[in-house]
Steps between C-alpha positions, in 0.01 A plus 500: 500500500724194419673540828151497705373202331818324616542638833145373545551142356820467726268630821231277418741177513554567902117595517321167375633143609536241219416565144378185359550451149189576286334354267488673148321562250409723181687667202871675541415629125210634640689827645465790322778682373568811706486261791702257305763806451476575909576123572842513276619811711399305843702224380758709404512721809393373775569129409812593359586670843547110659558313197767702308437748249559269278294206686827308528493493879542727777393452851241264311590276282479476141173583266640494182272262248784238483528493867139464506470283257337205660260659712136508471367865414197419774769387740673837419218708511402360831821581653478847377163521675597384853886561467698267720502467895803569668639657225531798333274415233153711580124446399393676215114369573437862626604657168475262248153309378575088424522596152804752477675304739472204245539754193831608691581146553463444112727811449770348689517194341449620116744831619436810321349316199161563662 
């Protein structure tokens, strides 16, 4: 299932032109924990797939919390949404609402503490 979702996030970057950065809003603690759980193995998998294991860097760079340290968790979650054009960062928008994109954005920045 992990392996559709990301085959069609990477699909859907050639399919729609531009993916402006959204606005966000609502409450990352608001996700539930079995969801919560599912988000920590995306991150793990099929982030970890780009970004290292480890999140130390890969064919993308870095997300470790230190080398995220001074970025803004809407900023983050934003990027996670509509990925990164010309790159091979994908949108997650199709898969993931506003707020587990900024609960996995929190999750990278406090690292497994959350």
């Amino acid at each position: 299932m992990t392996e559709t979702r990301t085959l069609l996030a990477v699909c859907l970057v050639a399919l729609v032109p531009g993916w402006p950065a959204a606005a966000m809003s609502g409450d990352a603690t608001a996700i539930p924990a079995a969801r919560a759980d599912e988000l920590r193995h995306m991150v793990r998998q099929d982030c970890g797939s780009c970004h290292g294991l480890r999140m130390t860097g890969g064919l993308g760079a870095a997300i470790t919390p230190e080398d995220l340290a001074d970025r803004d968790p809407q900023d983050l979650a934003g990027l996670i949404l509509d990925g990164i054009p010309g790159t091979a960062m994908p949108p997650w928008r199709p898969l993931l609402t506003e707020d587990e994109a900024l609960w996995i954005a929190d999750y990278l920045l406090e690292g497994d503490e959350k």
